[in-house]
Backbone bond lengths (Angstrom), bond angles and torsions (degrees), N, CA, C in turn:
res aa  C-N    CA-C-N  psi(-1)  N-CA   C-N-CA  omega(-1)  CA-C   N-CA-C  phi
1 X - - - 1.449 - - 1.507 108.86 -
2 X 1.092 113.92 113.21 1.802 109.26 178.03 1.577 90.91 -104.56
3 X 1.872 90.42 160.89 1.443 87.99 -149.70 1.893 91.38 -129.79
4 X 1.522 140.08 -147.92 1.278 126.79 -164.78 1.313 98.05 -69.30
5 X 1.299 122.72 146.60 1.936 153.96 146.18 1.834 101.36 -56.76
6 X 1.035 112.67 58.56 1.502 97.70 -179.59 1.356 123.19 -143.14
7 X 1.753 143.97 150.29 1.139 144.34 -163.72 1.291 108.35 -29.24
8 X 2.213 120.37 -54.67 1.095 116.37 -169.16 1.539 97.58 -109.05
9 X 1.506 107.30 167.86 1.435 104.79 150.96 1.006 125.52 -105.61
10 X 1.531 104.69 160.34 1.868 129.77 -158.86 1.447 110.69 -60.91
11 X 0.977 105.85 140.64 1.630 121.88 -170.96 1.841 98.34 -43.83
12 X 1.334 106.14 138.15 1.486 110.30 163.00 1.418 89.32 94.07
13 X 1.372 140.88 -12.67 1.423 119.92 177.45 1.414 100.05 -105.20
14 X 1.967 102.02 148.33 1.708 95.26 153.55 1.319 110.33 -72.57
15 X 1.616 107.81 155.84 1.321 127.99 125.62 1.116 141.63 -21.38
16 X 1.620 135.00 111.72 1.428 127.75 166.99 1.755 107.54 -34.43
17 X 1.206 104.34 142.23 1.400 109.19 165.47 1.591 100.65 -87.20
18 X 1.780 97.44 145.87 1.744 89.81 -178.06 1.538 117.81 -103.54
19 X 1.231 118.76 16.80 1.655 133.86 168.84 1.135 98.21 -130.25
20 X 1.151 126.33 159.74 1.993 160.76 163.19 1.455 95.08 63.94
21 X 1.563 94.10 165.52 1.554 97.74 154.48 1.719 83.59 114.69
22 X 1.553 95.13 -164.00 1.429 111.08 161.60 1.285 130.90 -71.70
23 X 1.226 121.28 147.46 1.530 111.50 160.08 1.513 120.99 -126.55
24 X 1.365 112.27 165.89 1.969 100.79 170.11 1.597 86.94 -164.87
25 X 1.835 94.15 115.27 1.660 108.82 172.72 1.157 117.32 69.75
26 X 1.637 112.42 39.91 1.463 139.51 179.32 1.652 106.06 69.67
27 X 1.567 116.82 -3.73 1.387 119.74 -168.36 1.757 102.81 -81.16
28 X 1.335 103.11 145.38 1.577 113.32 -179.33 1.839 106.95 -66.39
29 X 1.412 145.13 113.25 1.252 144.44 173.52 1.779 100.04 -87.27
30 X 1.705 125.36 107.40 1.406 128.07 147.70 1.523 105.88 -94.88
31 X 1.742 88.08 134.29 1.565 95.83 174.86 1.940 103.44 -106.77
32 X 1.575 114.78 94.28 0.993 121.73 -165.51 2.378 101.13 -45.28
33 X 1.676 92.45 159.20 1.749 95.10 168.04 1.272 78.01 -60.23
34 X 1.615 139.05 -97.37 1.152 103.38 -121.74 1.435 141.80 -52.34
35 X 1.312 116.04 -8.45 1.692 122.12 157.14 1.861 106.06 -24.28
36 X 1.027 91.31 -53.18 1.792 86.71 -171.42 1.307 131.38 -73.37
37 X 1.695 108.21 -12.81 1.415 113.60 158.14 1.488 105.60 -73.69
38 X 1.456 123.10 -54.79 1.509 127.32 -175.93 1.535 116.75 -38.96
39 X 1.832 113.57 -45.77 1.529 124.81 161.63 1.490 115.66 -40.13
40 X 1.371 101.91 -58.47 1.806 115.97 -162.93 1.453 102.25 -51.29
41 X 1.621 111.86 -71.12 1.372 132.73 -176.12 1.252 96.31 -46.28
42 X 1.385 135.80 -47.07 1.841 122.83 -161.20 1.569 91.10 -67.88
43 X 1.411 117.28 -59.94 1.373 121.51 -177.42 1.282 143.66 -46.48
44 X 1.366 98.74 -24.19 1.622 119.17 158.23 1.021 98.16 -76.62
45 X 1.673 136.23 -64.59 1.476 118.49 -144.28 1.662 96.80 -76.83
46 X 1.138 132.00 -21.36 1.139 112.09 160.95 1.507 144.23 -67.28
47 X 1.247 82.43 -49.12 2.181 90.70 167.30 1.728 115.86 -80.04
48 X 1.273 99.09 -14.76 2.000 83.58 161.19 1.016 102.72 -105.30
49 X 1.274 162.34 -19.16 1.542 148.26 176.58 1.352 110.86 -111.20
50 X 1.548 130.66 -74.15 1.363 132.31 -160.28 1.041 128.30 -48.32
51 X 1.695 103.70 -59.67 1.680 120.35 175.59 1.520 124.47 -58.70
52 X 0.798 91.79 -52.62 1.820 115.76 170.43 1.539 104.96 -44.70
53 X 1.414 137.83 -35.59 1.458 136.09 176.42 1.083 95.68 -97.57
54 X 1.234 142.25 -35.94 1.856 129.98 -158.95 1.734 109.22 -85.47
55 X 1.778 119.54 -26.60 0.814 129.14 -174.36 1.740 105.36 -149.09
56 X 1.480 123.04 94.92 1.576 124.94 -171.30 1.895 90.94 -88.90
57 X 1.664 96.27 176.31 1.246 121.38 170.88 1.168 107.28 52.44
58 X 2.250 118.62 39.68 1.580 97.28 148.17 1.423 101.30 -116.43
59 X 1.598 106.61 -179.29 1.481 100.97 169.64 1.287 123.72 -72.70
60 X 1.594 117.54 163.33 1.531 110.92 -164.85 1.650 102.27 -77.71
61 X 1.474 129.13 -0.58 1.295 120.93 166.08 1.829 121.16 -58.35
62 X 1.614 95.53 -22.97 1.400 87.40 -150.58 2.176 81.75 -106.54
63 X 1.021 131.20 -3.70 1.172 130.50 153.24 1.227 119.08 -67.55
64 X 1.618 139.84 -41.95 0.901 130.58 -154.13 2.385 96.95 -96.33
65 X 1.791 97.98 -38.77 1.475 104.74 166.75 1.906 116.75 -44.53
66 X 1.495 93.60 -45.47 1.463 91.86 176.06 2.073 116.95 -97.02
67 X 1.139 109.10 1.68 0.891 102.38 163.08 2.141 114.42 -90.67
68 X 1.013 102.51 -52.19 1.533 100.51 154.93 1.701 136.77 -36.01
69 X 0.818 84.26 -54.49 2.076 107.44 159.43 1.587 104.10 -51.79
70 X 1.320 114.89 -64.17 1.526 107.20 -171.64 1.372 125.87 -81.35
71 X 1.368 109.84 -12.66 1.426 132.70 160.41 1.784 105.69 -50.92
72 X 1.370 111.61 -63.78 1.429 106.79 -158.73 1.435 99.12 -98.91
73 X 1.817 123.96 14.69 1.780 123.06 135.93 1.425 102.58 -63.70
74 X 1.357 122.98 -36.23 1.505 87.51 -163.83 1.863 104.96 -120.36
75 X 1.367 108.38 25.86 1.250 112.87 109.34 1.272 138.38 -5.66
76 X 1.665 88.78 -102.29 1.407 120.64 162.53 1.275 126.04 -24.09
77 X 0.998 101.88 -53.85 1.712 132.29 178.96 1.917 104.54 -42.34
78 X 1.500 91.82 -73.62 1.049 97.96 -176.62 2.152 115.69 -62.49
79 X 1.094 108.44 -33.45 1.563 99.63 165.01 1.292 110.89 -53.26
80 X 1.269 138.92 -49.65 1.278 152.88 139.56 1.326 113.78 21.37
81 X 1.639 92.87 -86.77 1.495 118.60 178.51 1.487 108.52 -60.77
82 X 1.396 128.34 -26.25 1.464 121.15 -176.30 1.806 113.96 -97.38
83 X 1.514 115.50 8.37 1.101 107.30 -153.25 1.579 84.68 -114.51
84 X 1.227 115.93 -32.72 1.643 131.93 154.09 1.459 109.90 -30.52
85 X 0.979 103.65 -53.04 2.094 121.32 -172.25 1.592 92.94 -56.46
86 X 1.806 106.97 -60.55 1.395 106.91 178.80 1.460 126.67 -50.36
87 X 1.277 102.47 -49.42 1.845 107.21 -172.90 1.498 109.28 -62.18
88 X 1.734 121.00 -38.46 1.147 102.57 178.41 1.629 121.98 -92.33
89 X 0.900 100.45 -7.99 1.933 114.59 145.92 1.233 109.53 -27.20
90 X 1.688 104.60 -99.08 1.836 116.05 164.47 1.412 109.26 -8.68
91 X 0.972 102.77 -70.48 1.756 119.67 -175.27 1.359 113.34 -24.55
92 X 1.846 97.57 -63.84 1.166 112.23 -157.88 2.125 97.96 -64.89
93 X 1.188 97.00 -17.12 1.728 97.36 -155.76 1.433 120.45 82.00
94 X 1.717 92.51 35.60 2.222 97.71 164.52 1.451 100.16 -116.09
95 X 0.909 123.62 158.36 1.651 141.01 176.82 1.245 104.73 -61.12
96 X 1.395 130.90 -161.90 1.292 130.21 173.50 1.680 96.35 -165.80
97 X 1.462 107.28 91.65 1.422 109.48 -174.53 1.635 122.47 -63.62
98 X 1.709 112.93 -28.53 1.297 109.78 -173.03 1.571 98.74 167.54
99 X 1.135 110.44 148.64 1.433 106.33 -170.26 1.708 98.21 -134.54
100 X 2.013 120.51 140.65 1.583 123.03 177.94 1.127 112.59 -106.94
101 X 0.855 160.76 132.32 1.562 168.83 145.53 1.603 90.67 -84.84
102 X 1.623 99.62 108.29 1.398 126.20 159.25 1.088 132.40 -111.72
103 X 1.750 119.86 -143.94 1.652 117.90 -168.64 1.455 92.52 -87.45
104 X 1.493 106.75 132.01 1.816 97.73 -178.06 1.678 127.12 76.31
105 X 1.314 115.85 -25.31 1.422 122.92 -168.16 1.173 113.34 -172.98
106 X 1.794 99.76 -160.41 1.337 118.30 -177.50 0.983 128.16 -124.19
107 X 1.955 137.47 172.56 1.202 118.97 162.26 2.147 87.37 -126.00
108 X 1.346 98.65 163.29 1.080 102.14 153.58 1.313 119.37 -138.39
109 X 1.235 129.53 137.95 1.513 135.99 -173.91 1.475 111.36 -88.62
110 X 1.274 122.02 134.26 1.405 117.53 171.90 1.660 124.96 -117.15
111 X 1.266 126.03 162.85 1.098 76.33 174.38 1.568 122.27 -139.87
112 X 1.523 107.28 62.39 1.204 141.78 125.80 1.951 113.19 -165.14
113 X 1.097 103.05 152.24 2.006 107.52 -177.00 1.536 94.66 -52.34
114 X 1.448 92.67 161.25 1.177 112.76 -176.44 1.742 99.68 -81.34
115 X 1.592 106.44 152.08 1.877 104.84 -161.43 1.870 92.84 -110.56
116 X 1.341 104.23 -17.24 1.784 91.27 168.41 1.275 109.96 -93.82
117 X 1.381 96.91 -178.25 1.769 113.92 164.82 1.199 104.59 -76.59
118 X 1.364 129.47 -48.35 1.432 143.08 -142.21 1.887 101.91 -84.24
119 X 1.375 105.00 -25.21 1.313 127.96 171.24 1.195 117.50 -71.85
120 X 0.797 138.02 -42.29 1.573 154.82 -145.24 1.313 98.53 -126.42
121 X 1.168 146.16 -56.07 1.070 124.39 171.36 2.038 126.79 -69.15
122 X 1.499 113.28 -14.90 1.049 146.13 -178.24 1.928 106.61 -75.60
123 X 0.829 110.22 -50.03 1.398 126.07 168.41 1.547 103.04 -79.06
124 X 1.412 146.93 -55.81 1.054 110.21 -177.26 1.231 144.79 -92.70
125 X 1.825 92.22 20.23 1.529 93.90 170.78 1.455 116.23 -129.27
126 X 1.347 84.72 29.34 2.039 101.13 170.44 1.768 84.22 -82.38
127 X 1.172 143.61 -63.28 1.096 100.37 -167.18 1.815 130.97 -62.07
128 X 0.982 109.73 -45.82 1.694 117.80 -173.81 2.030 88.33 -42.58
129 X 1.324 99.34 -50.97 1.833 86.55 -171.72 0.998 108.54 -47.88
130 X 1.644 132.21 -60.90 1.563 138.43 167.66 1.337 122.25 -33.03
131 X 1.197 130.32 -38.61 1.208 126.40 153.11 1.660 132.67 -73.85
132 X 1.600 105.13 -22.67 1.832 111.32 156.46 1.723 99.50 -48.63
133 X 1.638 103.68 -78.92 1.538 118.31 176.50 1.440 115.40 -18.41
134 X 1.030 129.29 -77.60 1.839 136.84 154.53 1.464 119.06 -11.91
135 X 1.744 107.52 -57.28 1.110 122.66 -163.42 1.875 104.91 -84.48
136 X 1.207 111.38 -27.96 1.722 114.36 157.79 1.039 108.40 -66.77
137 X 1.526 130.34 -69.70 1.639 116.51 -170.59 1.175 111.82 -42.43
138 X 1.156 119.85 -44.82 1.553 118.78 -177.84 1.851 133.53 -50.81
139 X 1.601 84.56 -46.86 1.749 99.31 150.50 1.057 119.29 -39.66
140 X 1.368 99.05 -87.60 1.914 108.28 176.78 1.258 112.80 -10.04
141 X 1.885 108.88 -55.79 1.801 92.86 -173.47 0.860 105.29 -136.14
142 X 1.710 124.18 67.21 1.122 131.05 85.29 1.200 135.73 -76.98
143 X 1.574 135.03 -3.03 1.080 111.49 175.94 2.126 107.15 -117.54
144 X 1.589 95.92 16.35 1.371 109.80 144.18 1.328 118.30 -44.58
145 X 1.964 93.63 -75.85 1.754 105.74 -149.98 1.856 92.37 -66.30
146 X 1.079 114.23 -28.24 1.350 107.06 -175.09 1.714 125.47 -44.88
147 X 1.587 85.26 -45.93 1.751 105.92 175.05 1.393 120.75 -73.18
148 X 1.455 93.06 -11.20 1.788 89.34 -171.72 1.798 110.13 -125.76
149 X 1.338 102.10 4.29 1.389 116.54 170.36 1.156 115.85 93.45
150 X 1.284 123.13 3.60 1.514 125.51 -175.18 1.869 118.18 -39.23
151 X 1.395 104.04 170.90 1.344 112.78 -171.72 2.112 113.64 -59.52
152 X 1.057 115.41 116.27 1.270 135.29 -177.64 1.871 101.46 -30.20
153 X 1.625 107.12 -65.33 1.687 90.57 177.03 1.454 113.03 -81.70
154 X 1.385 129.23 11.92 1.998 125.97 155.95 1.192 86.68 -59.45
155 X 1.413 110.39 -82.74 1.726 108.58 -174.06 1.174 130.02 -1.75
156 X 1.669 108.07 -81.49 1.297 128.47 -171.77 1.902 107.56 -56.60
157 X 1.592 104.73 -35.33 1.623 94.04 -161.06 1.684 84.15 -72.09
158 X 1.384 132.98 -63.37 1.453 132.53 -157.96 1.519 93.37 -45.79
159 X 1.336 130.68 -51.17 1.757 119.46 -172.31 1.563 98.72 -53.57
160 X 0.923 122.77 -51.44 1.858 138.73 -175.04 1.913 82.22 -43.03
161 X 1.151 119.30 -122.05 1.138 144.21 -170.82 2.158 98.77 -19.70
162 X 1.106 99.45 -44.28 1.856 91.73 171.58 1.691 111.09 -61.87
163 X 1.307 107.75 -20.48 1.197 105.15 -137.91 1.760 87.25 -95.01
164 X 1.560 97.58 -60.24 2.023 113.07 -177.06 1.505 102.89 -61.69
165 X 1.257 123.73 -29.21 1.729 117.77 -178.83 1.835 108.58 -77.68
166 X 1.540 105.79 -10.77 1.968 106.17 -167.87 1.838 68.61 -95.62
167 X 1.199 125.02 -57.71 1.424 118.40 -164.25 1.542 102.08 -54.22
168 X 1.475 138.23 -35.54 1.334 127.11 -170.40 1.662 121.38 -67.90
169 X 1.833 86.27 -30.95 1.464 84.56 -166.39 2.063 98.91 -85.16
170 X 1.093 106.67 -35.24 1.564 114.57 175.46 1.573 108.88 -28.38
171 X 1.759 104.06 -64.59 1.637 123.08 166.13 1.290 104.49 -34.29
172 X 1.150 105.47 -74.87 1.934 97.33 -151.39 1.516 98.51 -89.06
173 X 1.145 118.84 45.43 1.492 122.26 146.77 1.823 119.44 -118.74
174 X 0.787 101.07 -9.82 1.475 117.06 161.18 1.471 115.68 -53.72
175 X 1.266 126.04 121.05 1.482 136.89 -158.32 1.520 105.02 -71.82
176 X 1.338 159.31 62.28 1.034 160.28 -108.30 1.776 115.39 151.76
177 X 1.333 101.01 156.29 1.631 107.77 -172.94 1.502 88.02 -128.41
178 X 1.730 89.44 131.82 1.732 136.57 36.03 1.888 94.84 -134.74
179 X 1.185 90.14 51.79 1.734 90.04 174.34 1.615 106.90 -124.79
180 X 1.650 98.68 153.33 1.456 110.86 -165.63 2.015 122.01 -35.52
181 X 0.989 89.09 -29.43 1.849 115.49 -179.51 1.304 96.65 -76.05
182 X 1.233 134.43 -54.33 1.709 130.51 170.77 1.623 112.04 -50.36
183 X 1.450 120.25 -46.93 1.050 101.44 162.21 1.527 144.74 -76.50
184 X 1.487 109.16 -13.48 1.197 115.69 162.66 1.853 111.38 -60.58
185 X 0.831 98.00 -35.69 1.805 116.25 -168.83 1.450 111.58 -65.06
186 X 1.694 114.39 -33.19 0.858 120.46 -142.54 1.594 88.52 -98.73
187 X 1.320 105.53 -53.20 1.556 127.57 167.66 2.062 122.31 -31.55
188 X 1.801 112.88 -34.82 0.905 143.44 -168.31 1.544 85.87 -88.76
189 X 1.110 110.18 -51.77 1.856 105.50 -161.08 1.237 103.46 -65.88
190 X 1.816 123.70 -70.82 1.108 155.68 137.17 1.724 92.01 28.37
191 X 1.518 119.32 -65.58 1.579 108.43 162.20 1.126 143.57 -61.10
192 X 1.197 110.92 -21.51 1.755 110.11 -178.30 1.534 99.36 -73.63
193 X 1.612 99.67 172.20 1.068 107.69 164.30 1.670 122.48 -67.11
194 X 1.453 97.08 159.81 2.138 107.77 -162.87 1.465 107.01 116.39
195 X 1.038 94.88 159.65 1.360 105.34 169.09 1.583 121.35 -75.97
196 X 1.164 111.64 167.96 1.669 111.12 -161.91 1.687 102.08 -66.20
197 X 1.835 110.57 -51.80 1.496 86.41 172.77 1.594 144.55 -83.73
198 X 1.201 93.15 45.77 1.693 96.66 172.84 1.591 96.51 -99.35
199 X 1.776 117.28 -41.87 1.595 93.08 168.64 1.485 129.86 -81.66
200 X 1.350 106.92 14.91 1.713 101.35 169.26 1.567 81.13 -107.78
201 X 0.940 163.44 -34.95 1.642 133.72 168.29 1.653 117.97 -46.19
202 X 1.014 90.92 -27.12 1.293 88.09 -167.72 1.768 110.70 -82.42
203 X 1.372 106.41 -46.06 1.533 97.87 -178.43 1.676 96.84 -81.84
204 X 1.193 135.37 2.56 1.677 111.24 173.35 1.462 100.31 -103.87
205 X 1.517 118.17 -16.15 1.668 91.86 146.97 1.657 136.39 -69.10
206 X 1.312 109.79 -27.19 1.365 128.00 160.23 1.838 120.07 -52.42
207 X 1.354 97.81 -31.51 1.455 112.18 171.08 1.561 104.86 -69.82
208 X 1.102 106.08 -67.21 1.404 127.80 -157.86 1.673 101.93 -40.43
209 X 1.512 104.00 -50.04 1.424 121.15 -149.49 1.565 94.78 -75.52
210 X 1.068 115.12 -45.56 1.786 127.47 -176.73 1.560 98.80 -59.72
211 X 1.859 122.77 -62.97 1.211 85.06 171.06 1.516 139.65 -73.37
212 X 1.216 126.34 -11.13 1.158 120.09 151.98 1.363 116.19 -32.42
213 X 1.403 128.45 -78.43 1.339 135.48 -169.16 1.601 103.23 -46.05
214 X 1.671 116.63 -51.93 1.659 101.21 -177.96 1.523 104.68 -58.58
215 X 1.293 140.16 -28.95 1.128 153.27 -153.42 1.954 100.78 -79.12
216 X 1.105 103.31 -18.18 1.767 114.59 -156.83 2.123 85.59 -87.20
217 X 1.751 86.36 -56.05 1.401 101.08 -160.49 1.636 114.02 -68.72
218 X 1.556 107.91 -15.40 1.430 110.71 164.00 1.449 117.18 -73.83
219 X 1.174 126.41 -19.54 1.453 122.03 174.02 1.299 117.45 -84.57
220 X 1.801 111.19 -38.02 1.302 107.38 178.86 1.717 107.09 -66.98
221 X 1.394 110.02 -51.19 1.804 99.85 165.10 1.278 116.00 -21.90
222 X 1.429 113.76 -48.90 1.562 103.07 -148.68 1.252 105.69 -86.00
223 X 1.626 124.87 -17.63 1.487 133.14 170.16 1.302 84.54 -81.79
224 X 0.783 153.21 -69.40 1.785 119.25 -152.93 1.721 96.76 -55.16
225 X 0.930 136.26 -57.92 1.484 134.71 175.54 1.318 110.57 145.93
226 X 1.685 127.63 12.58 1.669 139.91 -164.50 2.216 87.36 -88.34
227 X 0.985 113.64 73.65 1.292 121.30 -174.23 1.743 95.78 -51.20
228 X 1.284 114.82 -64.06 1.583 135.23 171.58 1.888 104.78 -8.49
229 X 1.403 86.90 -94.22 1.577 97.31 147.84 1.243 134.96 3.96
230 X 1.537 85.22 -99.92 1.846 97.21 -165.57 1.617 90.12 -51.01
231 X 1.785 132.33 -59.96 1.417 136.30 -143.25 2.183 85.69 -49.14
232 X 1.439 114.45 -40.18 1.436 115.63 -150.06 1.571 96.83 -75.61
233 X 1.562 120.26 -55.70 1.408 115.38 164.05 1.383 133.36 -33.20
234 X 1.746 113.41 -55.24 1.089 117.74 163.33 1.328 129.28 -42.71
235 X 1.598 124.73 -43.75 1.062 141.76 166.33 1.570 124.69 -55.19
236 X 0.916 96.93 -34.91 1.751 106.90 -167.86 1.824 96.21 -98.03
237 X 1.520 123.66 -29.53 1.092 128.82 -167.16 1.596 99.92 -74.28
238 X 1.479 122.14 -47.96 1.441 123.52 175.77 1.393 119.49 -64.82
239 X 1.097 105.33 -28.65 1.823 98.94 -164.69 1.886 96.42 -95.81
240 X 1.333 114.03 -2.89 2.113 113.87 174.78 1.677 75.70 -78.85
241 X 1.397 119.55 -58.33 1.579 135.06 -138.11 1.777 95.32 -54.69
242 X 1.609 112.20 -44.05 1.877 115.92 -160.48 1.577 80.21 -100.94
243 X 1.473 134.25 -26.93 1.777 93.50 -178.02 1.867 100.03 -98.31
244 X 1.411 129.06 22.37 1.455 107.23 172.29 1.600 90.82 -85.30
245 X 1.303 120.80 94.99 1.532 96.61 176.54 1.692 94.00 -137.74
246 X 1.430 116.95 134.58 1.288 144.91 -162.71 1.981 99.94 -49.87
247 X 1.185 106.83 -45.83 1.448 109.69 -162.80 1.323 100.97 -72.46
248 X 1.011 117.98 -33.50 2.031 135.21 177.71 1.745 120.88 -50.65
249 X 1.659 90.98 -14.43 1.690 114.38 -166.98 1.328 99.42 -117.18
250 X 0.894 129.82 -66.30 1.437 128.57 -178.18 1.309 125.63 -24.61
C-alpha cells in the first residue's frame, strides 16, 4: 500500500532517518519494525496453510524456509512499488527526501507535491505499474517451472508473489485514501471548484469506508473459521482505516 506523495509524512508513520541505513537516489531508505511482523504473518500464512496444499509430503522445515524466502520477495516487491514513486519523482524534477517501508506498504516523502496534474497523477501510478511489472515476471516463472517440472513449492511461491503483486496493484488503484487511486482522485478533485479540503474529505471518506468493508470481511472470515484470513483483513482493514485521514491529504 503506498501511502501520500507529500513534503511530510502521514500521521502514524516514521520518518526516513536522514543518516545510515539504506539509500536510493541519495534518498534515506527506513525499513520500519513493523516489516517484521508483516514477514512473520506472510510466513506463517504460508507454511501453515498455502504451501502445505500446493506442494504435500515435505517437511515443515522446508515450508516454513520457503515460506520465509517468499515473504521477504514480496518485501521486495513492495520496495519495488515505492522505488517507482521515486524514479518518477526524479522525473517529475521533485527531490526525494526519504522513503518507509512499513506494515503492508510504503510512504514516500517528497519534497514538495507535485504542481501539475500530469505530475501527480504520473507518479502515483508508477507504483501500481511496478507492481503489475513484478507481478508478470513472476508469471513467466511460474509458468516456466511448470513446463519444465520444477520444484512443487518454486511453483507455488512464484504463483504466491504473481498472484499478491496483481492483487497489490488492483488495491492501490481503487479511488480511495491512502492508496495510489486516492491520490489520483484526490489530484482530479483538487481542480474543481472548492476549496482543497473538500477533495481530501472526500477520498478519506472513500478510505474510511473500504476499510470498514475489509474490516466487515475479517469477521465474517473469522466466523467461518479461515483464522489466516480474518487475522490478514483485520490487519490491512485498520491500518487503510488510521491512514485515510483528511489532514494527511490536504
Amino acid at each position: 500500500m503506498a501511502l501520500p506523495l507529500t513534503g511530510q509524512s502521514p500521521r502514524g508513520l516514521l520518518r526516513a532517518e536522514a543518516a545510515g541505513g539504506l539509500a536510493f537516489l541519495g534518498a534515506p531508505v527506513r525499513v520500519d519494525v513493523s516489516c517484521a511482523f508483516a514477514v512473520a504473518l506472510t510466513t506463517w500464512t504460508l507454511a501453515d496453510g498455502i504451501l502445505p496444499l500446493a506442494a504435500e509430503g515435505r517437511p515443515a522445515t522446508a515450508y516454513w524456509s520457503a515460506g520465509a524466502l517468499t515473504a521477504l520477495v514480496l518485501l521486495a516487491s513492495i520496495a519495488a512499488h515505492e522505488v517507482a514513486h521515486c524514479v518518477a519523482a526524479r522525473r517529475a524534477g521533485i527531490a526525494v527526501l526519504g522513503v518507509t517501508l512499513g506494515l503492508f506498504g510504503g510512504a514516500t516523502s517528497l519534497d514538495h507535491a507535485p504542481r501539475t496534474l500530469r505530475a501527480q497523477v504520473g507518479i502515483a501510478l508508477a507504483g501500481p505499474l511496478a507492481s503489475l511489472a513484478v507481478a508478470g515476471g513472476a508469471a513467466i516463472a511460474h509458468v516456466a517451472l511448470v513446463e519444465t517440472g520444477g520444484d512443487g513449492l518454486a511453483v507455488a511461491s512464484t504463483a504466491v508473489v504473481a498472484l499478491a503483486n496483481l492483487g497489490v496493484a488492483a488495491i492501490n488503484l481503487l479511488p480511495a485514501a491512502p492508496l495510489d487511486g486516492g491520490l489520483v482522485l484526490h489530484a482530479l478533485l483538487a481542480r474543481l471548484p472548492g476549496p482543497p479540503r473538500d477533495a481530501a474529505a472526500v477520498v478519506a471518506r472513500a478510505g474510511r469506508a473500504l476499510g470498514g468493508v475489509i474490516l466487515g470481511l475479517a469477521v465474517l472470515a473469522s466466523a467461518s473459521g479461515d483464522a489466516a484470513l480474518g487475522l490478514w483483513c483485520a490487519v490491512v482493514g485498520l491500518v487503510i482505516w488510521e491512514q485515510a485521514s483528511p489532514a494527511a491529504w490536504r
